[in-house]
N, C-alpha and C positions, 0 to 999 in steps of 0.2 A: 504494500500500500504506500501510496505516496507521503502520509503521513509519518512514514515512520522512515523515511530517508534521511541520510544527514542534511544539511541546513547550509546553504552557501557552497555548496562543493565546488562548485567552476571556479569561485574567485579563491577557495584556500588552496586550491590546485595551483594557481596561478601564481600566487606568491606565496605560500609555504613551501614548493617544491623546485627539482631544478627544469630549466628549462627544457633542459632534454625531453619532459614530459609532456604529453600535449592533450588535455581533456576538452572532449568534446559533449556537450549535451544535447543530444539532438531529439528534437520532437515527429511523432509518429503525424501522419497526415490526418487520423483518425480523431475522435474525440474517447477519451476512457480507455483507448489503448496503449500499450509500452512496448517496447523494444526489450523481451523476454528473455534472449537469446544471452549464452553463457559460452562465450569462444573466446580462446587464448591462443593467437597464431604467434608463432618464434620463430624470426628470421622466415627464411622458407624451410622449415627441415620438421619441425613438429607442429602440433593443433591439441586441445583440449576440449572436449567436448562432455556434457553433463547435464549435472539442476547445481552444482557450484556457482553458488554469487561467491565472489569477489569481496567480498565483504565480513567485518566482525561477527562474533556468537555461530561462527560454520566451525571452527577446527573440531575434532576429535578422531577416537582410534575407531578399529574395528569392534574392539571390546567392549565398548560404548558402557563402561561403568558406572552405577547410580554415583560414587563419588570418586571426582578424580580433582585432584590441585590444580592440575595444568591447565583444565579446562576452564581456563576463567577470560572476561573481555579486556579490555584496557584498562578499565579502572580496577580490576584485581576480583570483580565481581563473578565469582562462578555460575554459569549457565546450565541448558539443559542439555543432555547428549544427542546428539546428531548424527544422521543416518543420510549419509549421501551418494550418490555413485558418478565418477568421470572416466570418462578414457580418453587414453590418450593415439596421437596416428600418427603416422608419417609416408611420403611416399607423395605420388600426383594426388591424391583426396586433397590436400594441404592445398595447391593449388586451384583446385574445384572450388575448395570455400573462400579463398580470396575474392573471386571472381564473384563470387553470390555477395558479399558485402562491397566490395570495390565503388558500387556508386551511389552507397552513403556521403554524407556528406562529410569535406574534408577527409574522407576516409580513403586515400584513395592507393593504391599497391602497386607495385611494377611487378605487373604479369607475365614480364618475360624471365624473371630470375628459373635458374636452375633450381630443379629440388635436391632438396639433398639431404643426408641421415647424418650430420656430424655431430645433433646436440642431445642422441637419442641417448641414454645414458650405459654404459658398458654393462656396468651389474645391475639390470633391470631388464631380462631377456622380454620381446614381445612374445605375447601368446599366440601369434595369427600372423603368416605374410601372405603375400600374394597372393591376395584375394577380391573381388568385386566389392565395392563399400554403397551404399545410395546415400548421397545428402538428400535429406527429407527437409522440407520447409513449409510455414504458415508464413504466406508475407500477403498481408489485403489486398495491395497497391498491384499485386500483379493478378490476383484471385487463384492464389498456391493453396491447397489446403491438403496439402502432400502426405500431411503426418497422419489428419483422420481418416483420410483414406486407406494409409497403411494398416491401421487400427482393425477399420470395417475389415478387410480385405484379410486380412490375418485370424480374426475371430473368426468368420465365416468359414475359411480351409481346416480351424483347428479341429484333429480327429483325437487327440488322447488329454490335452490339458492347456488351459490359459494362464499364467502367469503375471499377475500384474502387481507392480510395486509403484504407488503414486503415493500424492502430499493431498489429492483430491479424487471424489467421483463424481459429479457431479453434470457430467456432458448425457442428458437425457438418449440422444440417439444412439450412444456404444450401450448404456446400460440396457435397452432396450432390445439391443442386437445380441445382448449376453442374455437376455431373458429368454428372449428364442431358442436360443441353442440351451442352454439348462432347462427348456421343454422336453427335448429332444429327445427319446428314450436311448439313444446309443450315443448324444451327445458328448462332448469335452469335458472335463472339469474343469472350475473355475477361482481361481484361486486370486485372492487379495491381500496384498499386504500395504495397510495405512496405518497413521497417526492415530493415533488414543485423543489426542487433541489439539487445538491450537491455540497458537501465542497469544495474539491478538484480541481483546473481547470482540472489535469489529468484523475479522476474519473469523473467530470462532462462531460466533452467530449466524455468519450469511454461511457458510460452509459446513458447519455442523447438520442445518436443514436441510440442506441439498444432498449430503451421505444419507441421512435418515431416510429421506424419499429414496433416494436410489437401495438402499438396503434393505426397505421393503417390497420395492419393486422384483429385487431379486430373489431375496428368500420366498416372496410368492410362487414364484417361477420354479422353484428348486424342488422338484415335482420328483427325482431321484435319487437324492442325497448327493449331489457332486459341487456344492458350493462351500465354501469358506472364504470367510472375511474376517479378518487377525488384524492385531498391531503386538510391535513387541514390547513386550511387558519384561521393564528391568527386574533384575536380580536386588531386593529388598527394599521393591517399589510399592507403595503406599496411594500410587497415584496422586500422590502431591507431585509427583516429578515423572515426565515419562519423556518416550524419545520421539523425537521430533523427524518423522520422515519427509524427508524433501527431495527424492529421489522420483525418477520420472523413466521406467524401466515395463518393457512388455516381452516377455518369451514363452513361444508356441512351441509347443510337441519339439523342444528340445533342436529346432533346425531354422525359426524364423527369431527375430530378436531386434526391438529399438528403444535407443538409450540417446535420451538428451535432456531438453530446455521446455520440454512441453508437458503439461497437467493435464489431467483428464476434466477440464472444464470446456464450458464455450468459448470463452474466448482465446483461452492455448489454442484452440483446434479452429478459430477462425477470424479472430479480429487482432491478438498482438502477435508481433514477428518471432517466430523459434526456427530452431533448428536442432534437428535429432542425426541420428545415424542407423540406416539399416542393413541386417547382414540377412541373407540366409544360404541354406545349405541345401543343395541337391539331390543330397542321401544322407542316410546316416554315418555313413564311414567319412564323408567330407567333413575337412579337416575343422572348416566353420561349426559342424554340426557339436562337435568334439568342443570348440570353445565356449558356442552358447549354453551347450548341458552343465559344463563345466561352472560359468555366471551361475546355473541356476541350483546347483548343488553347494556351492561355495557360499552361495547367498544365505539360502536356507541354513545351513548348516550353521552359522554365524546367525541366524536368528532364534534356532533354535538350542543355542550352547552346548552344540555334540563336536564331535570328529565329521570331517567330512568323510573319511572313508567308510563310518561306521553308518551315515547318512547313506551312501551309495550301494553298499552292501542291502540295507533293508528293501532300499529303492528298488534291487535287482531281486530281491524275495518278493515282494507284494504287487510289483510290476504300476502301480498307481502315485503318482506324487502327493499326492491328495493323502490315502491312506498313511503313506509314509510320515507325515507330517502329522496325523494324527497320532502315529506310534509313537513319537517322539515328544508329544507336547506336555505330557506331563513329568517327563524325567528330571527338570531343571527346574530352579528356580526363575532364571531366566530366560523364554519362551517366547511362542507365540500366543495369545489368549487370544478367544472370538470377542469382535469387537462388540458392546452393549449398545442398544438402544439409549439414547442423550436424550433426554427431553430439555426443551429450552429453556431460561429463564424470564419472566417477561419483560424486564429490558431487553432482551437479547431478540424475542419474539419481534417486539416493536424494531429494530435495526435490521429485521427480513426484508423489509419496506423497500428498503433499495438493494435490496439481492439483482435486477436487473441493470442497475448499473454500475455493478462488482462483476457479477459474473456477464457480461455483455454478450449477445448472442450476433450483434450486427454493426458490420462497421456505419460511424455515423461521421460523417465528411466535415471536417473540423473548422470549414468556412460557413458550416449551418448555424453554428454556436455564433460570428459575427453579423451573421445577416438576423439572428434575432435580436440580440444586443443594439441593432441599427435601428429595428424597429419599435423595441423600446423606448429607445430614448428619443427615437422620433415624435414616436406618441406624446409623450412624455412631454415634450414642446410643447407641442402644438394644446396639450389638457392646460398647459401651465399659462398660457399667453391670455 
């Protein structure tokens, strides 16, 4: 939320820092949309791509500890644990994304530099070469809505399980397309992993309502026991502190997989600009296929406080990820638990009011907002004279 930005960034950029550094703030053509997107290009040789902002109260480990020292913001304040996922590339991709940002403004790159791998780091082997990658993007201005479509297009082919790790559910048309298929009697399983809650009282409100509906809609649907919807529940958590998923992750029957900048809201999927990454794999013995399973056993297995091998082994006894996950949810303290039903508060009720212009479902052309301000104050004249 705009609210909770720092204050003045352009001008402390400008004279606290050195000049070598050059911030730009640029505004979206749109009214109530932002520039979503989480890309870190270096020189021409690597890319980072994610739900990483750039920003205070992100750092922590995998372990994601109910107490840790380190985890505190500038002022020495300790935060909540955070759960996020980036990758990183290298190779012609690096080049592809330049090109997709190039004509922002002042943004601008020389597209003819060589690629090149010298900043990849030695002890840090990549898990994946020589592979096909798709940059996926939502950008209005050209009417890309790249990343829903991947979504749609992925649920629909899923034959054994769907995977999703978001900060939100809230996009009415994927939940709906997940409701179909959890009809389905030979359908997919459908598996979620979110937040317990959020930060913001503003954000927890408009967003809390929007899971609610969506997780009714679903467990309506759930006509064969194949749904679960989790958040992970720390180790000597009280739910005064839980872990904050900001992560923005989808992998199908272990061979399709996209990981960036985009929420499963309306407006990730169609009014502010992201950018995700998609892989998939042509078989299972494909080397991709090997990495995605890999994401999503490594994932779980760190949600669930086990061994990954010990994870993989069940997984290859009970053949379901689904079940899998249920074998395992009680052994830990720290787990996955099914997410509860939130009723709202009625402050929180009354700030539902503008759910449509948090979650925006339609770009609104940002010169609408001057030509009514024009006629305001023209009125305004002409009543006052």
């Amino acid at each position: 939320m705009k609210f909770g930005r720092e204050r003045f960034a352009k001008l402390k950029w400008k004279l606290l820092t050195s000049k070598q550094i050059k911030f730009i703030k640029e505004k979206t053509p749109y009214l109530f949309s932002t520039y979503h997107e989480k890309v870190v290009i270096v020189d021409n040789s690597c890319a980072f791509i994610g739900g990483m902002d750039l920003a205070g109260k992100r750092w922590d480990t995998s372990h994601h500890l109910y107490n840790n020292f380190l985890r505190t913001d500038h002022h020495g304040h300790e935060y909540f644990p955070v759960h996020d996922l980036q990758i990183v590339i290298s190779g012609s991709v690096v080049k592809d994304l330049k090109r997709i940002l190039h004509n922002r403004e002042d943004a601008q790159f020389d597209l003819k530099m060589k690629v090149s791998h010298k900043l990849w780091p030695d002890d840090f082997p990549s898990e994946l070469d020589d592979v096909d990658v798709a940059i996926m993007r939502t950008d209005p201005k050209v009417g890309a809505c790249e990343i829903e479509r991947f979504y749609e297009d992925a649920i629909r082919v899923a034959k054994d399980y769907i995977y999703i790790e978001n900060q939100y559910i809230s996009c009415n048309s994927l939940t709906e397309l997940l409701c179909q298929r959890l009809r389905e009697e030979n359908g997919p399983e459908v598996i979620f992993t979110i937040p317990y809650s959020y930060r913001g009282g503003f954000e927890c409100a408009i967003y809390t309502k929007s899971r609610n509906r969506s997780i009714r809609m679903l467990k309506a649907s759930d006509l064969h026991s194949r749904l679960s919807i989790c958040y992970p529940k720390l180790a000597g958590n009280n739910k005064s502190k839980y872990m904050i998923v900001h992560s923005k992750l989808l992998i199908v029957d272990g061979r399709l997989m996209s990981i960036g900048s985009a929420n499963l809201n309306n407006r990730s999927l169609r009014v502010d600009n992201e950018i995700n990454l998609g892989f998939e794999a042509l078989s299972k013995e494909h080397k991709t296929a090997k990495f995605v399973s890999g994401c999503l056993s490594r994932l779980l297995s760190e949600h669930l406080d086990i061994n990954e091998l010990d994870f993989l082994n069940k997984l290859h006894t009970l053949g379901s990820v689904l079940n899998t996950i249920r074998h395992f949810q009680d052994s830990q303290e720290k787990t996955l638990e099914a997410m509860p039903y939130v009723e709202l508060t009625v402050p929180q009720k009354v700030m539902t009011v503008l759910e449509e212009f948090v979650d925006i479902r339609f770009t609104i052309p940002r010169y609408y907002l001057y030509i009514i301000i024009s006629i305001i104050l023209t009125s305004a004249f002409f009543i006052m004279r």
